[in-house]
N, C-alpha and C positions, 0 to 999 in steps of 0.2 A: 857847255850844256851839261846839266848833273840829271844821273839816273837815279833812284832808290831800288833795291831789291827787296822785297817781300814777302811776308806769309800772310796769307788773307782767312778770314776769321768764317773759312766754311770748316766743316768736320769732315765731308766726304774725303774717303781715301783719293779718291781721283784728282783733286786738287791740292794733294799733299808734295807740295813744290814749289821754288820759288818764282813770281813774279813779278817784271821790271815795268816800272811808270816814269815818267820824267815828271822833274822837280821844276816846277812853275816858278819863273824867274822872280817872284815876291817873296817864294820861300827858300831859294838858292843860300848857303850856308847860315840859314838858321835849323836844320835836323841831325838830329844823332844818330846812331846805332841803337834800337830800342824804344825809337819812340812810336806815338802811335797816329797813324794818319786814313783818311779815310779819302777809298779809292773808288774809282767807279769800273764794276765788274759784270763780266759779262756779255751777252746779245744787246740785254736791257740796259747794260752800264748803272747796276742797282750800286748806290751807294753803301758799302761797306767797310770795314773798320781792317784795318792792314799793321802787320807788326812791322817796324825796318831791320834788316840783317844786316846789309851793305848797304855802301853810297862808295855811285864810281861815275868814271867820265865818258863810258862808254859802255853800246846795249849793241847786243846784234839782231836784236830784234826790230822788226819794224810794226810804222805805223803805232808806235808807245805812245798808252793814254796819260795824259796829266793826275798827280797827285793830285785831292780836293781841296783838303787842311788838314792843321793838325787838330789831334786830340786832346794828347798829352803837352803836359808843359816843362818835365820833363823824361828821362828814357826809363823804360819799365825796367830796364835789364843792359848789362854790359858785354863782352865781347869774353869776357871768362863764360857769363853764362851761356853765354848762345852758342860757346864749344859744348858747353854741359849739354842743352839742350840736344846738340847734334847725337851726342852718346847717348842718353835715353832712348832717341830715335831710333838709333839702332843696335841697343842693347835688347831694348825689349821692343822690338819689333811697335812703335808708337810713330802715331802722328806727327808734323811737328807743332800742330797745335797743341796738343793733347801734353803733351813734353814740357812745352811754354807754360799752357794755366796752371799745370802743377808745378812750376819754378816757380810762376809768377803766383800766387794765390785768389783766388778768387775773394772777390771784394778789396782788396789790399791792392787794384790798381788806378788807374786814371780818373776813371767811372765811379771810385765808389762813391755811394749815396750818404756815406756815416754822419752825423752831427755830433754835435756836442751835447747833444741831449743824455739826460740821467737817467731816463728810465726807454723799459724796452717794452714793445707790447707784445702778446701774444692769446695763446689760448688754455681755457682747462676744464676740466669737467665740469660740467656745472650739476649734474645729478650723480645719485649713488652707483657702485658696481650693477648691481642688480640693474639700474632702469639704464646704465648704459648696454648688457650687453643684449639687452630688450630692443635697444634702440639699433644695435648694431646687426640683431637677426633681422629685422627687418627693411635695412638701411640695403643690403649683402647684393640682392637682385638689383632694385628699383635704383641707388645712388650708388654705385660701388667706390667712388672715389669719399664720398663724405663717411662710410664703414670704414673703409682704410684710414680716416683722418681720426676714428673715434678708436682703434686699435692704436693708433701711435699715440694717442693722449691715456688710453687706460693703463697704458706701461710707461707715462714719463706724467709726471705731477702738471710739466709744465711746459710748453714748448713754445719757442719764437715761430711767430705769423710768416714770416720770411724763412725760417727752417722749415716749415709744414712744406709750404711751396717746391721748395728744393727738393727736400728728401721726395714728395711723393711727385713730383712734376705736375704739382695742380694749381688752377690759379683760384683768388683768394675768395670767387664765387661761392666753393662749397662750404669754406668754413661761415661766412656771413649767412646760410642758410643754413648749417645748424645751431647759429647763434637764434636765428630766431623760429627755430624746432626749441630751444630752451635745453640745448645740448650742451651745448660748449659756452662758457661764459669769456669776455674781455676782460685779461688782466694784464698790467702792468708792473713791473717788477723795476726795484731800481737797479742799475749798471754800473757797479765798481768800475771805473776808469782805469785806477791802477789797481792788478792783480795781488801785489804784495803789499802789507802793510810794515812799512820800514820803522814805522814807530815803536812798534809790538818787539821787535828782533835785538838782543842784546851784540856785540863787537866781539867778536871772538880774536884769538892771536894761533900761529900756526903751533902747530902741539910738536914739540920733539919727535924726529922720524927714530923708527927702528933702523935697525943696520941694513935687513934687507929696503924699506921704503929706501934711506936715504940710497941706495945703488942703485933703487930704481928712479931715482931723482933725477941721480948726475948723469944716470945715461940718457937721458931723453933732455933734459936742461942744455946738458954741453952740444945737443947736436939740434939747435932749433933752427939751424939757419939751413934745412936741406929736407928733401922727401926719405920718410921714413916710416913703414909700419909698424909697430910695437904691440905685441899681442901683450898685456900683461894680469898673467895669470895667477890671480889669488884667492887661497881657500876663504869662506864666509868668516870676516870679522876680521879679515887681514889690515885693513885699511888701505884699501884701492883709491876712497874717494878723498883722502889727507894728503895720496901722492898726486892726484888729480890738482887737486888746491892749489899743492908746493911746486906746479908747472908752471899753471896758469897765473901765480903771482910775479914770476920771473918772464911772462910772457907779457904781464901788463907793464912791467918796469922798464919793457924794451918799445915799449908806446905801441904795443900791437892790442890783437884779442883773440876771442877765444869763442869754440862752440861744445858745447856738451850736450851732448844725448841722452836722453833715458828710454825705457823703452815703452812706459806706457804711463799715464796719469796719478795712477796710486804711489807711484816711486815719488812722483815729483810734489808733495808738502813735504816730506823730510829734507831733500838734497835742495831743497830752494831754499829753505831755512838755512842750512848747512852754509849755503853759497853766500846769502846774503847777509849771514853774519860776519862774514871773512869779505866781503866782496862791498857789501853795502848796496848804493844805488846803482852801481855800473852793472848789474842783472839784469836783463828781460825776460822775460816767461813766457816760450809758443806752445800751446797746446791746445785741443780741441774745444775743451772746458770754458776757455774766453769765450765773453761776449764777441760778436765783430767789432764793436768801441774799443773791448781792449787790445783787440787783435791788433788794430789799427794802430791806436796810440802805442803798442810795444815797436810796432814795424819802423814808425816813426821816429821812435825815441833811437834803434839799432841804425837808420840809416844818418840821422845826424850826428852820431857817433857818440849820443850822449850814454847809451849803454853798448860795454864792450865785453861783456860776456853772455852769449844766448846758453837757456838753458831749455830745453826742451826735446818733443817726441821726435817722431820718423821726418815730420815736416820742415820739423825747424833746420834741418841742414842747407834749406834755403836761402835762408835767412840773411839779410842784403847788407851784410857786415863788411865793415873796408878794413883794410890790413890785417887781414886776417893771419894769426899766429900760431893756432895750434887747434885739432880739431880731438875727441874725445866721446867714443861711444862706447857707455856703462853696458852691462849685460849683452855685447853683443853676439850673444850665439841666441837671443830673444826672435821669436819669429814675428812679432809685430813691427819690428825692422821694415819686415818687406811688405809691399802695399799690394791690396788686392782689388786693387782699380787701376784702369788703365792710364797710363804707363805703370806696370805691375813693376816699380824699381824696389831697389835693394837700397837701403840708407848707407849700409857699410859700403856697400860699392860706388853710390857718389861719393861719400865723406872720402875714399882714396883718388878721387876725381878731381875734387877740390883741393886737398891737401897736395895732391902733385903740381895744379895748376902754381897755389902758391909756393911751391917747394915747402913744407913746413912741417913737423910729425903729424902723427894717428896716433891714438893711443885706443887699441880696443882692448877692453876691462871684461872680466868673466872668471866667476870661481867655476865655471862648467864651461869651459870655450864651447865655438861648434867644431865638429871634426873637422870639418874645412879650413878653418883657420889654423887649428892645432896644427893639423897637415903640413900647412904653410909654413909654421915658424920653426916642423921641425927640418924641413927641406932649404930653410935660407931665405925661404918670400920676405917672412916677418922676423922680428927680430926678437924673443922670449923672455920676457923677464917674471919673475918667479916670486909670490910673497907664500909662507908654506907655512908659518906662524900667525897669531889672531896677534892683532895689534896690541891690545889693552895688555896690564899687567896681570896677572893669573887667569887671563881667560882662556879658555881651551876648548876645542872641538866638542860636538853633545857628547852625552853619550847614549850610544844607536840600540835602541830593543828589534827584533822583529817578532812578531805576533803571529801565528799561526792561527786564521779565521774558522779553518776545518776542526778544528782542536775543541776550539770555542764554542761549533755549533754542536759536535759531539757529547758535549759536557751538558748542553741545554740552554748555553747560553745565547739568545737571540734579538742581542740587544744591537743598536751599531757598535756600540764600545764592549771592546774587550773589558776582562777583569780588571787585569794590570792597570790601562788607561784610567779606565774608571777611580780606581787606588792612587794614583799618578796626581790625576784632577783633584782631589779631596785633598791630596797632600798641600797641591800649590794652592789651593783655595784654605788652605788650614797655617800654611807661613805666609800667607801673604803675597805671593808671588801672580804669575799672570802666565795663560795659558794660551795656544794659538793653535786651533782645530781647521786641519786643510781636507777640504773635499774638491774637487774637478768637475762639480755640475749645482750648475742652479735649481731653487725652484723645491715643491715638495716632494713628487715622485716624478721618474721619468718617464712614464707610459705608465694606462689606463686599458687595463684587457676584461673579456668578459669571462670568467671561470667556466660557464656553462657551454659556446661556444667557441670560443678563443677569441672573439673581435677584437683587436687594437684598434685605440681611436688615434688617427690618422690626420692627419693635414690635411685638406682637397687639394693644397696648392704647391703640396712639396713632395706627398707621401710618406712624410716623418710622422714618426709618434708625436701628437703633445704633449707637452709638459703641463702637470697639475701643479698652479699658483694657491695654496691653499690658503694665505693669508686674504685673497681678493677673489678667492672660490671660481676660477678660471681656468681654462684651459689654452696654452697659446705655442707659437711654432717658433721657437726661437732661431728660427732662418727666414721667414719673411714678415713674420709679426701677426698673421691671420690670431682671433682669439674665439672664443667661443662660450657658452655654458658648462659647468660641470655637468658630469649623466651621472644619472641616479638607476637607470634603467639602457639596457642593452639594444642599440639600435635596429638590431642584426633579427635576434632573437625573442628580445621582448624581455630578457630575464633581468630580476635586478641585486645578477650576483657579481655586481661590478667591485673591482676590486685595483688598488692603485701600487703596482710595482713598481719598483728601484728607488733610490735614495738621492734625497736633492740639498742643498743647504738647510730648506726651510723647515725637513724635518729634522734636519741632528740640531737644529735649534730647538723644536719643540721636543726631542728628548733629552737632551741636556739640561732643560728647565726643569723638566719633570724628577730626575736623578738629582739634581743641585737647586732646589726651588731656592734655594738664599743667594744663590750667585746671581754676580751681575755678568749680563751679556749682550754683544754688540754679533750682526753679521756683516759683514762685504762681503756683496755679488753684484750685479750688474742691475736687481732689481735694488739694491739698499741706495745705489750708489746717482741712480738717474736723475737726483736733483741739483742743482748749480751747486758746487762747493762740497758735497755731501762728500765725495770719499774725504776731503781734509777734513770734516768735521768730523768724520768717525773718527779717523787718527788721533786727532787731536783727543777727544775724548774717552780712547784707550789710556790715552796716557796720562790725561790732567785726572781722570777718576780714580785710574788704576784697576777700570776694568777687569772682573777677572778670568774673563775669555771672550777670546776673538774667535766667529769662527766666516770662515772666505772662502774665495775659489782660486786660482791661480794670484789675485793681486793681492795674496798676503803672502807668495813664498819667495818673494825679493823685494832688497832695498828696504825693509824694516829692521831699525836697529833701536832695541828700546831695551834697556838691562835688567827690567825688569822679569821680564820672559825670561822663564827658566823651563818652559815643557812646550813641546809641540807634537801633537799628534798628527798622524799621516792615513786618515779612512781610505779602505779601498786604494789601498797603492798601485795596485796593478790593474786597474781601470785601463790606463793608458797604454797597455807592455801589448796588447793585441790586435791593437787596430790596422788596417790596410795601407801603412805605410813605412817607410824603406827607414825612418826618424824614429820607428817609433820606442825603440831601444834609448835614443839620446834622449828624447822626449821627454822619459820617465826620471832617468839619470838623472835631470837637470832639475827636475820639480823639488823631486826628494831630496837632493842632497841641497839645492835651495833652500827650502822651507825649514827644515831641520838646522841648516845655519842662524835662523830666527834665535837659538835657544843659548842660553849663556852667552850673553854677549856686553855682561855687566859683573859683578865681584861675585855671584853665584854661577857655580855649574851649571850646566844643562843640559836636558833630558829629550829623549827624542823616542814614539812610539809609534811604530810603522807598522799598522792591521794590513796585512794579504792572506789571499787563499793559496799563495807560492811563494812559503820562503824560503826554498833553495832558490829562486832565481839570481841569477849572476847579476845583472844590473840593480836588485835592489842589494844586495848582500855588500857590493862596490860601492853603492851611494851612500853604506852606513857609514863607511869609515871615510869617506870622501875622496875614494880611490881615485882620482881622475884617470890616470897614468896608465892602469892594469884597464878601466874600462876602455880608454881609446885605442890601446893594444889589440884589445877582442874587436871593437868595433870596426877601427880603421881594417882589418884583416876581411870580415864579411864585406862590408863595402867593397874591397879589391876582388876578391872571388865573385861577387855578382855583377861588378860593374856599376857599380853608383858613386855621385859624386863623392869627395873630389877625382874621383877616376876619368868619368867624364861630366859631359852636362846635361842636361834633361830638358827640353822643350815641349812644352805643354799647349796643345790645340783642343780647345774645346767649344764644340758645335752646340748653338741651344736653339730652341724652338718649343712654340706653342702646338708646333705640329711632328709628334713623335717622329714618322716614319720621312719627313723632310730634313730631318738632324741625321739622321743615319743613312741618307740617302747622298746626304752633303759630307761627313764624315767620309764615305768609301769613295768619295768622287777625289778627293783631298787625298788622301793614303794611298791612290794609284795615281794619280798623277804625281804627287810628291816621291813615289819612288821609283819611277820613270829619270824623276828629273835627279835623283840625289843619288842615281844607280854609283858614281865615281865614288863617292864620299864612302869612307869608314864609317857607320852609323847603321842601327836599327831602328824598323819603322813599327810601334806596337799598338795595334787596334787596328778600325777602331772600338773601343766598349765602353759600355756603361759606367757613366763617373762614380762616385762611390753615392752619392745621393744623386740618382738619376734623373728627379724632375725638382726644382726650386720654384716656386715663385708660378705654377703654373708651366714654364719652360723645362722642355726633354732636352735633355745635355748629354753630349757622348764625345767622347775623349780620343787624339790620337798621341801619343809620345813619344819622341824622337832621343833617342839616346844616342851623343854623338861627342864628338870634341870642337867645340861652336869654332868657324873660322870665318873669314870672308867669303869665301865661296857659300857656304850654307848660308850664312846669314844673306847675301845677296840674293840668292835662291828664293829663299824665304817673303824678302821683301816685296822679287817680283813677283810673285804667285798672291800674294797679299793685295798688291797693286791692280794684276794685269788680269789674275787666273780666275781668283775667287767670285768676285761679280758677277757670276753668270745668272741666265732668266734658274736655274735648276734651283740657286741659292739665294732668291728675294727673299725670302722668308726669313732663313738663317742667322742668325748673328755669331762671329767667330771672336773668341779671345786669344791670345798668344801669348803666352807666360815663360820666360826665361826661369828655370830652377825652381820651380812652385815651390811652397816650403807648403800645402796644403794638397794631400795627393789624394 
């Protein structure tokens, strides 16, 4: 007689465990580990869909109900991942469902619906700004869910009928009535199958290493047959991603593969190009950007091993690759690494999950590591290797200005751009060259106050300022997407001495145009970029024009390497040096001495001009010259005096609710009983308070954090308070998150 043991496809924590059925003698050694079978559960014995974990010859359970059939034809997942899965579990304090659908991906299993159809349908505005957001004050009470469907389409041109669904959890009722309100029009767009066009891509040959590459070669080459973490740390333009190449081509000759990371979308047209010129058709491309068709057809093409190198985001470390040879995360000290859904994992820390299962290297890449990892390699974890020269022949580090923005207002100058900048910009627009303007916020202004009274106009649903869209004369919450009318008049007061402070992309484009009306100019931000393919086409058409300024937000200050760029300007540099977090020193570090690698990186020098209201500060003064060394010195030292990682670990509980005084009432029920039960443990318990945006979405959020050195026993702790404690009648309301190491505090 054969058992199965299972995970059954409910979410409740209560059921998070496994369950044994017997294997009905028609299907006796036809199931795997992973496949999918559907079970009958319950009082009711409701048919439901069951993952397999185990199959054994014996239950001590009695009275086992019989498997139904199967699902699957064949296993979703192998006995590597289902160790994976267990770590997630109880890494980040997760389901094991929840663990599962994010290995497994949604749509990319048994179930999915995909064809081989070319085109995709969905939805799009079918009237002007103006009569949508007419249609959306009015939509707000009466339909809230079709208002919500008409805010997701005024900030994306275009969106999949099956993405609407998902993102807002609505079903396809509402949009079919505002197709026929004459809101939303039916469009169909066609679906690239394949991502990459291998026709376009010329054959590259590997380029001669420098002396430092080639050392970084043979130390990771000679040792591929074993677990090994390799931090390799090199300044911008070292050529990280020629020794990544010169791995992975010694890793295909051994009949294995390979995964490469990057860390977010705008990285990946250059380094996909890069790969697939060297690589050819053996690439596949996971990113969000895919259709589901091509999502599919890549998973496919990876699992029947016709493509043996993945290149993609956080996700792709998934990715159902056999013989896997060598794993490779670019930029990892990037915080879009770590997922801010649950299971809140860390990519770097499965990629060394995976790389140990198969014994094989890590190679994590970063001209700015994170202190964490620097830590590591200087302690023995990892293993350091060093590129400290730009690859190319005369290329060399910028060279670093800082600006003094007090100076500037002093004098009368109240422009965003300094003199210098402004002089800098004419110059490269006067040889020909090409320019790269970095700011850290989208959008025209960042808040809208009334001069007369003070009013900020405010979200209802988050308590955030909105952002002024002045291209689509908008107001929107860029944390739950609420949008609104522009005010012309003070709602408070009546006055209409409304006025738009702080500074967004959208206006240092409309002042740049105004100071350089002959230049040509491109933005990326997250509004340029919301149409299918659109960051590659900006890229592409910085380059094939020769564009002569870029101006972005964080996704222009890595992974661009264009030689043409000889100046990069740095607004508001200290934007980020004072916010409410323990990073926010590395934060900064990384950006600036990032962005500013952009500049020379081709047979001209380059120039780098960094506007703050503080330059004496130590972190921007270190990222001119690309100290890394003296900065992690000063940083790693505060971090041990205060106690933060990598000193210890940080656990993050945060309580939300529709009902303030039930988050904070759940909150203190949590933080005394938690330190009842962790009184043995080494650790502090702090809260609980107000998260740093205390209401999102409608939901009051309040925080407790646990500074401790995570072991079995906490994490056990943990688990069962999650399981056994939290469920009470006090906390129906409540919803709790548990985030191992937030990297967002």
């Amino acid at each position: 007689m054969q058992f199965a043991t299972v995970i059954v496809n409910k979410t409740a924590r209560a059921l998070d465990q496994f369950f044994d059925y017997q294997v009905p003698s028609h299907l006796e050694n036809k199931l795997l580990v992973g496949m999918v079978v559907l079970v009958p559960f319950g009082k009711n014995n409701q048919a439901i869909e069951a993952y397999i974990v185990a199959l054994s010859n014996y239950t001590d359970i009695k009275n086992v109900k019989e498997i139904q059939e199967i699902l699957s034809n064949e296993p979703l997942f192998d006995t590597d991942t289902l160790e994976l899965i267990r770590f997630m579990k109880r890494r980040y304090f997760s389901t094991y469902l929840a663990a599962l659908k994010t290995v497994v991906p949604y749509g990319l299993g048994f179930n999915s619906k995909q064809t081989g159809d070319k085109t995709l349908q969905g939805s799009a505005l079918a009237v002007t700004y103006e009569e949508a957001l007419d249609a959306l004050e009015s939509a707000r009470d009466k339909a809230p869910v079709q208002a919500r469907i008409i805010e997701l389409l005024m900030q994306n041109e275009f969106v999949a009928n099956c993405d609407i669904q998902m993102i807002l959890g609505c079903g396809s009722s509402a949009i079919k009535s505002l197709e026929k309100k004459g809101i939303l029009q039916t469009v169909s767009i066609e679906v690239f199958r394949n991502p990459i066009d291998f026709s376009a891509i010329q054959k590259s040959k590997a380029l001669p290493p420098t002396r430092e590459q080639m050392n970084a070669i043979d130390s990771i080459v000679n040792h591929l047959d074993c677990f090994q973490v390799y931090l390799l740390h090199g300044i911008t333009g070292s050529g990280k991603t020629e020794v990544f190449m010169q791995c992975i081509d010694k890793v295909l000759t051994q009949g294995k593969t390979a995964i490469v990371l990057v860390p977010e979308i705008s990285l990946t047209p250059q380094m996909i190009h890069r790969f697939a010129s060297r690589f050819g058709k053996q690439i596949a491309v996971l990113h969000s950007r895919l259709s589901m068709g091509e999502r599919n057809d890549e998973y496919k093409r990876i699992k029947r091993g016709e493509a043996r190198v993945v290149i993609g985001v956080r996700s792709a470390i998934f990715a159902p690759i056999k013989n896997l040879g060598i794993i490779i995360v670019d930029e990892e000290h990037e915080s879009s690494y770590k997922s801010q859904t649950v299971p809140a994992y860390h990519a770097r820390e499965v990629a060394a999950i995976r790389a140990k299962q198969r014994n094989i290297p890590l190679i994590l890449a970063s001209a700015t590591p994170s202190v964490e990892s620097y830590y590591k390699a200087l302690s023995g974890k990892y293993k350091l290797l060093t590129l400290q020269s730009r690859a190319k022949e005369n290329a060399s580090v910028p060279d670093v200005s800082i600006v003094d923005m007090r100076r500037e207002l002093a004098e009368g100058n109240r422009s965003l751009f300094s003199t210098q900048l402004q002089k800098e910009i004419a110059l490269n627009i006067e040889r020909g060259h090409q320019t790269i303007l970095f700011l850290n916020r989208r959008g025209f202004s960042t808040f809208i106050s009334c001069r007369s009274c003070g009013y900020v106009v405010k979200c209802p649903r988050c308590n955030i300022a909105l952002t002024y869209h002045k291209n689509k004369n908008f107001l929107t919450c860029h944390y739950c997407g609420y949008t609104q009318k522009n005010l012309h008049e003070c709602p408070e007061c009546g006055s209409t001495y409304i006025k738009h402070f702080g500074t967004g992309t959208q206006r240092v484009e409309e002042e740049v145009q105004a100071l350089f009306p002959n230049a040509t100019i491109l933005r990326m931000d997250l509004d340029t970029i919301s149409a299918k393919n659109s960051h590659r086409q900006i890229l592409e058409q910085f380059e094939r024009e020769k564009i002569d300024i870029l101006i972005g937000t964080q996704m222009v200050t890595k992974g661009l390497d264009y030689e043409n760029v000889t100046l990069v300007g740095v607004l508001a540099a200290d934007m980020s040096l004072y916010t409410d977090d323990y990073r926010a020193n590395e934060k900064t570090f990384d950006l600036i001495t990032q962005v500013c690698g952009r500049a020379g990186r081709g047979q001209h020098p380059g120039r780098a001009v960094i506007q703050t209201y503080m330059p004496d500060n130590s972190v921007l003064t270190l990222a001119c010259t690309q100290n890394y060394h003296s900065f992690y010195e000063e940083e790693i030292s505060l971090r041990q005096a205060l106690l933060y990682p990598p000193f210890c670990d940080l656990i993050s509980l945060t309580f939300s609710s529709f009902n303030e005084n039930a988050a904070l009432n759940a909150a203190k029920l949590a933080a005394n009983f938690l330190k009842n039960m962790l009184i043995t443990e080494n650790l502090s318990i702090l809260g609980p308070s107000p998260c740093g945006f205390y209401k999102i979405n409608n939901k009051f959020r309040r925080r407790i954090l646990i500074k401790c050195k995570l072991n079995d026993t906490i994490v056990n702790m943990l688990t069962d308070y999650l399981n056994k404690h939290y469920k009470s009648a006090e906390n129906r309301f409540v919803s709790l998150s548990v985030e191992t190491n937030p990297i967002h505090m």
